[in-house]
N, CA, C and O of each residue as an XYZ file, in Angstrom:
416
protein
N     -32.218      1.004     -1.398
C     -31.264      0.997     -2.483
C     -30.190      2.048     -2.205
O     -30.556      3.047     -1.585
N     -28.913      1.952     -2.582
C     -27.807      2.866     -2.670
C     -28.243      4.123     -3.285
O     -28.939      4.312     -4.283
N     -27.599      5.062     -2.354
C     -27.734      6.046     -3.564
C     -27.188      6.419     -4.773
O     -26.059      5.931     -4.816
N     -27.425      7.038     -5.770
C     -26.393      6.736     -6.608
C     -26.227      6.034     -7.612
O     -25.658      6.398     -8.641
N     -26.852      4.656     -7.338
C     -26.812      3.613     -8.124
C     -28.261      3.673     -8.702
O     -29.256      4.391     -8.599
N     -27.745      2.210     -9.560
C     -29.308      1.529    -10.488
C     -29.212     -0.251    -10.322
O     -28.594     -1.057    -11.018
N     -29.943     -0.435     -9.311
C     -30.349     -2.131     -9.246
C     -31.116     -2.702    -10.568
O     -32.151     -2.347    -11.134
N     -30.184     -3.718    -10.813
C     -30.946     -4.496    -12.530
C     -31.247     -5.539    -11.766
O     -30.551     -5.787    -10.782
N     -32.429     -6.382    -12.131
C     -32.226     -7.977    -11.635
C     -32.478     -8.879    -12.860
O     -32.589     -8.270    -13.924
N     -32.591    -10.257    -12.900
C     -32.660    -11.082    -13.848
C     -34.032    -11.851    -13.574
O     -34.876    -11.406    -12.797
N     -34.172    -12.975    -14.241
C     -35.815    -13.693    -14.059
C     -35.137    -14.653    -12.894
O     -35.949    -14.704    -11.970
N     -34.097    -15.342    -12.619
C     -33.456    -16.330    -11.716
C     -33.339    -15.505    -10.137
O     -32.842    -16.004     -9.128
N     -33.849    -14.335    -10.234
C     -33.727    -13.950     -8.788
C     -32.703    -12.985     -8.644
O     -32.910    -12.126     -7.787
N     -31.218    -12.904     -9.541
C     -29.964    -12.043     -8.807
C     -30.153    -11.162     -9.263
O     -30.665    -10.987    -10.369
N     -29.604    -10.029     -8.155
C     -29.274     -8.701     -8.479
C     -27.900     -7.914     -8.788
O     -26.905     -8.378     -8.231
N     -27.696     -6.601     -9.735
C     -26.926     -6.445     -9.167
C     -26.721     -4.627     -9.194
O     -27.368     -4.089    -10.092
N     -25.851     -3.632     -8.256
C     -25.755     -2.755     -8.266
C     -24.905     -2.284     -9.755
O     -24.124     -2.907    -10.475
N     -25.407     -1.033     -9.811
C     -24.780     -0.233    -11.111
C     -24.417      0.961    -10.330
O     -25.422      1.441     -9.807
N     -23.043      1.792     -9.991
C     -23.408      2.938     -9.698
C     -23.236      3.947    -10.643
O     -22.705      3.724    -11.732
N     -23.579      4.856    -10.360
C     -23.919      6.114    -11.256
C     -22.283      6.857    -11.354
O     -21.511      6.740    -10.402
N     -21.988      7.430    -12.310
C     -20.801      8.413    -12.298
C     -19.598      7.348    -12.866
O     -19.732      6.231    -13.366
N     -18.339      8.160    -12.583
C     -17.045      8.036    -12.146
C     -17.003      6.386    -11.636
O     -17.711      6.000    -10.706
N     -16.094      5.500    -12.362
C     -15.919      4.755    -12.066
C     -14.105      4.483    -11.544
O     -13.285      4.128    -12.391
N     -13.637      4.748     -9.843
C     -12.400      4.480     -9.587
C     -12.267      3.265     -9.817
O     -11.387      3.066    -10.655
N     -12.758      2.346     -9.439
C     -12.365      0.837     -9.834
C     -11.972      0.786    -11.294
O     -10.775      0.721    -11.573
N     -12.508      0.799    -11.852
C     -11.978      0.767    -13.115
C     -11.214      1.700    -13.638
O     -10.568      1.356    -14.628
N     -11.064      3.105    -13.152
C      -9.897      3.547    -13.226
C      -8.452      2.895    -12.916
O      -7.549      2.365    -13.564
N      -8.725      3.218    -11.591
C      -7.149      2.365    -10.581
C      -6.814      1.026    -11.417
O      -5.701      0.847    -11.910
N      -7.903      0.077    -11.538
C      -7.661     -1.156    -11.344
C      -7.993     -2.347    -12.472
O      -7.949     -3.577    -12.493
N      -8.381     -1.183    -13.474
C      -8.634     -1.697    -14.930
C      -8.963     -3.466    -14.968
O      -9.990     -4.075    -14.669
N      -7.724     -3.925    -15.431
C      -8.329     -5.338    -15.852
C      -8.689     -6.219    -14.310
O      -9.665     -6.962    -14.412
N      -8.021     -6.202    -12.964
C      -8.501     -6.391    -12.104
C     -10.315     -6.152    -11.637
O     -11.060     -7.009    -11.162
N     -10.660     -4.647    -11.981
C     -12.319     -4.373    -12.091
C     -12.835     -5.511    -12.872
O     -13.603     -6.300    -12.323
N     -12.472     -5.676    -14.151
C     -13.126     -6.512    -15.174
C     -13.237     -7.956    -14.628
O     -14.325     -8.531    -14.666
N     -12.231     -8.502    -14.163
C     -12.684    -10.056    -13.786
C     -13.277     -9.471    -11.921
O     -14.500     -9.488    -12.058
N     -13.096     -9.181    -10.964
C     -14.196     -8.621     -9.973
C     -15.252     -8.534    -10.746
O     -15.820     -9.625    -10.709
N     -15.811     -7.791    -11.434
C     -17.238     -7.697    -12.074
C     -17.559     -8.897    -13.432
O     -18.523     -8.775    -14.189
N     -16.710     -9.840    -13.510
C     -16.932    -11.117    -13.861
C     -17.513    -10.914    -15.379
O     -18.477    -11.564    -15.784
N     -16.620     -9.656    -16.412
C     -16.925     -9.437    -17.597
C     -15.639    -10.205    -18.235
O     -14.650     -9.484    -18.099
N     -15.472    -10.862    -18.585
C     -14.243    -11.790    -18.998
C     -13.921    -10.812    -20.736
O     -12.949    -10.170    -21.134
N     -14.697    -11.002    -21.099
C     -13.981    -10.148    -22.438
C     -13.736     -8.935    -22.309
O     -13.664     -8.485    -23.452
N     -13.530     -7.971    -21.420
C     -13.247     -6.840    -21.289
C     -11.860     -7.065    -20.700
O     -11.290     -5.987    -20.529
N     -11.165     -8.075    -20.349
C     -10.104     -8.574    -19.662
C      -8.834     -8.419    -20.265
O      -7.796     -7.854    -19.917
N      -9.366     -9.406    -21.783
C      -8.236     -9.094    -22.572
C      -7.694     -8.267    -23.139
O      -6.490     -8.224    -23.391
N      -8.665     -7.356    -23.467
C      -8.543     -5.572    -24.043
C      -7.789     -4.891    -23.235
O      -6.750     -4.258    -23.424
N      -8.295     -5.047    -22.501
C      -7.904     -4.331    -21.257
C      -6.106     -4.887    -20.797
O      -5.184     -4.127    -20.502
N      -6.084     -5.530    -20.828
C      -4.995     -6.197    -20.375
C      -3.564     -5.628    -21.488
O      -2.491     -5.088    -21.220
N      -4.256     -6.104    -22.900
C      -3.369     -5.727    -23.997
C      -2.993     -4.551    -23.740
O      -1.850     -4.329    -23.339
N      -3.957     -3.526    -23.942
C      -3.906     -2.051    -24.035
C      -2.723     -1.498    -22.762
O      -1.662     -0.875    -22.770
N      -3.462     -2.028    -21.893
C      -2.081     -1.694    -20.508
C      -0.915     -1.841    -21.085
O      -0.244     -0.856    -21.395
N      -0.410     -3.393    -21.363
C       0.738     -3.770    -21.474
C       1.099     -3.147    -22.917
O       2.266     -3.446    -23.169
N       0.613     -2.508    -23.795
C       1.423     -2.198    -24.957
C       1.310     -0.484    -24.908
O       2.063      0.093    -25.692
N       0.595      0.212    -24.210
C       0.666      1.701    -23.740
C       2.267      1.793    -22.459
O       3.054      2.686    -22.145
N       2.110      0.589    -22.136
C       3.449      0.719    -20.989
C       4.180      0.758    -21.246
O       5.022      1.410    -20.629
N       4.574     -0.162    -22.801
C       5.581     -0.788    -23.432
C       6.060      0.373    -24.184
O       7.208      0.815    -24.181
N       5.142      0.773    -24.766
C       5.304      2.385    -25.657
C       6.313      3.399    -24.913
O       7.407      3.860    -25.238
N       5.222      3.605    -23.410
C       6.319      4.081    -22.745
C       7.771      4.294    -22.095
O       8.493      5.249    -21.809
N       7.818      2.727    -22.004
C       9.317      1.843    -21.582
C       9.710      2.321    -22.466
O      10.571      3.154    -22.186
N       9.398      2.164    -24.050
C      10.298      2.457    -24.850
C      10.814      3.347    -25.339
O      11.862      3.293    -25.982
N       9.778      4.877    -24.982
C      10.188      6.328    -25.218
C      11.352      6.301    -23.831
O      12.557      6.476    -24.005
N      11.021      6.168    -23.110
C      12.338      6.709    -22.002
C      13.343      5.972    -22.118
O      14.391      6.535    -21.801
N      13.460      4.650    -22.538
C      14.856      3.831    -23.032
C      15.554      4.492    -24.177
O      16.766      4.316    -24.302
N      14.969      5.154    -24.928
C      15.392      5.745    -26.305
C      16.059      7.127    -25.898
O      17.166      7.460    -26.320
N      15.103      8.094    -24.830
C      15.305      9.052    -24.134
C      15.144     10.205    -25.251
O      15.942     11.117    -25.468
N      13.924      9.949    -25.906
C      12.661     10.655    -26.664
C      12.004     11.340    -25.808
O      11.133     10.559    -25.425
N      11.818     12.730    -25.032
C      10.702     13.023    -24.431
C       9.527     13.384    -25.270
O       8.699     13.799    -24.458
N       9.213     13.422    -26.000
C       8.424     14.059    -27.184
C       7.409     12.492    -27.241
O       6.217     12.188    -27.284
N       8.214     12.078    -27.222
C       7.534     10.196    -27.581
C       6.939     10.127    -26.500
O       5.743     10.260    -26.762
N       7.156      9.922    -24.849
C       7.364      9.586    -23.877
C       6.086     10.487    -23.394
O       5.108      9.974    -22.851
N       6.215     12.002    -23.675
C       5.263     12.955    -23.189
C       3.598     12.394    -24.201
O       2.425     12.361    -23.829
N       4.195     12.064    -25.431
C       2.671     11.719    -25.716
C       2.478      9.878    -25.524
O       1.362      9.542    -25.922
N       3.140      8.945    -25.123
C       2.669      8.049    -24.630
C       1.804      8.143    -23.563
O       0.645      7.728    -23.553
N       2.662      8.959    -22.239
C       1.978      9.353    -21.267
C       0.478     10.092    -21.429
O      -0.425     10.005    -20.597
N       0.422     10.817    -22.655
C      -1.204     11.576    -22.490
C      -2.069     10.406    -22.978
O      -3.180     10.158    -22.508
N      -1.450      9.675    -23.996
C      -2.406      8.689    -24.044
C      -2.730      7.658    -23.431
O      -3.814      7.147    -23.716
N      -2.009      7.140    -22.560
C      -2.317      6.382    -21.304
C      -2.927      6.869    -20.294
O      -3.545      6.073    -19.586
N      -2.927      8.099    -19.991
C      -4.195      8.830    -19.204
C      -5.314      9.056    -19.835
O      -6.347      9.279    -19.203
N      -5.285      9.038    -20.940
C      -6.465      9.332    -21.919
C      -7.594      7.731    -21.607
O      -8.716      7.497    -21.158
N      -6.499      7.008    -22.142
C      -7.175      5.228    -21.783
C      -7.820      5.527    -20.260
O      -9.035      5.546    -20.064
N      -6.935      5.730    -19.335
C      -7.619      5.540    -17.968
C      -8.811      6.083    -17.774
O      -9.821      5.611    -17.251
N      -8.530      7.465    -18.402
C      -9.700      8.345    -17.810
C     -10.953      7.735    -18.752
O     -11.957      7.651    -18.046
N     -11.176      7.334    -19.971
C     -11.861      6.636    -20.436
C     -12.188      5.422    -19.999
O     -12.990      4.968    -20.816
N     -11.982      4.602    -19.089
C     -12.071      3.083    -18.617
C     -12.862      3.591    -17.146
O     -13.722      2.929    -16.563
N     -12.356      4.882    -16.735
C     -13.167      5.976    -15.303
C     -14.439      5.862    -16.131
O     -15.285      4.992    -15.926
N     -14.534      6.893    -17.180
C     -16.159      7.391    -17.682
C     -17.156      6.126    -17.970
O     -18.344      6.033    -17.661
N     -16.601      5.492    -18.426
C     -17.695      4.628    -19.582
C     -17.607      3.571    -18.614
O     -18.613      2.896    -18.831
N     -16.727      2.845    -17.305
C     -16.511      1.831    -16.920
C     -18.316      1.182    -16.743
O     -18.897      0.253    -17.303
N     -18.795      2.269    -15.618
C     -20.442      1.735    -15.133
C     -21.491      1.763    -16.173
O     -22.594      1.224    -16.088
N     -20.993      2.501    -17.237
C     -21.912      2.450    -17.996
C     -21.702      1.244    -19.188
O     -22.703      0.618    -19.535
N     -20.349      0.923    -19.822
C     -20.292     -0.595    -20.135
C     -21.063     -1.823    -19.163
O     -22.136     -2.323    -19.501
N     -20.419     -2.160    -18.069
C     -21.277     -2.701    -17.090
C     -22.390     -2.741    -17.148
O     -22.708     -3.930    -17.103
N     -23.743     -1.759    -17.272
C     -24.902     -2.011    -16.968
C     -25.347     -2.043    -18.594
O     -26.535     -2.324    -18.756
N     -24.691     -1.834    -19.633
C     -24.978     -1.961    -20.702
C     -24.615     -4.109    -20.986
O     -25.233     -4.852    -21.748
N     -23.751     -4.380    -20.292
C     -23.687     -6.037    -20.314
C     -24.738     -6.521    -19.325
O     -25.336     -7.530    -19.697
N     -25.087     -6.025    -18.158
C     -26.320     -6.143    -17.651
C     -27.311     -6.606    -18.694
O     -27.716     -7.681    -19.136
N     -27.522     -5.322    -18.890
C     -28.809     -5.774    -19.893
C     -28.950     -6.741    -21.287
O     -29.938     -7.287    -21.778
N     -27.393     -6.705    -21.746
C     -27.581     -8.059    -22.772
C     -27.546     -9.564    -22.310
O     -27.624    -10.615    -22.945
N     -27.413     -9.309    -21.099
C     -27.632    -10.916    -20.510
C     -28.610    -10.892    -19.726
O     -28.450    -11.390    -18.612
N     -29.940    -10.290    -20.095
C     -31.297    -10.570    -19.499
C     -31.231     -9.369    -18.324
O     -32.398     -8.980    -18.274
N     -30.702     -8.837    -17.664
C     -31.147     -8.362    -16.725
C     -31.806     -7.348    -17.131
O     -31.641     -6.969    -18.290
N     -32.931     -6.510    -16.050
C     -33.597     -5.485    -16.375
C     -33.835     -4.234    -15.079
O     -33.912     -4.533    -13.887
N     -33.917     -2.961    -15.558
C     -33.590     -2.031    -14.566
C     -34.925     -2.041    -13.696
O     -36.055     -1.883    -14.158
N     -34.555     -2.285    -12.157
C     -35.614     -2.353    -11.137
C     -35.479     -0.849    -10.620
O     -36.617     -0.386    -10.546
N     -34.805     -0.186    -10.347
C     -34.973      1.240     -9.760
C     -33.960      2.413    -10.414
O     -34.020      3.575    -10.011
């Protein structure tokens, strides 16, 4: 087994890795991670949130608000770094509501 990680499997035979920590994929790559890891409702959230945190932003620097602009920006790092923490641990938390169970 990886290190690091936590293998779940199901009664049909598949497995799959969980790793432990810090999730970059889902940092970097947000709604891209979500359909790769084949969670479809995390897609659209995800998707929205991007596009209307961006939009926020587009719209503080079109206005040429830095005050607006400086806290769009913390909260769009705020989102990321939250989609980093919780990414593997959402994941193996949908693991387990669709039958799978922790093997190591």
């Amino acid at each position: 087994m990886k290190a690091g990680s936590t293998l779940y499997a199901d009664g049909s035979g598949r497995y799959a890795y969980v790793h432990a920590g810090f999730s970059w994929p889902a940092f970097f790559l947000g709604p891209l991670w979500a359909v790769a890891k084949r969670r479809w409702w995390w897609l659209l959230p995800m998707l929205c949130l991007d596009v209307v945190l961006s939009a926020c932003a587009e719209l503080a620097d079109i206005q040429g608000r830095e005050a607006a602009m400086l806290l769009a920006s913390c909260v769009q790092l705020s989102y990321l770094l939250l989609r980093g923490w919780y990414g593997n641990r959402w994941l193996a938390a949908s693991l387990e509501r669709q039958g799978y169970t922790r093997v190591g």
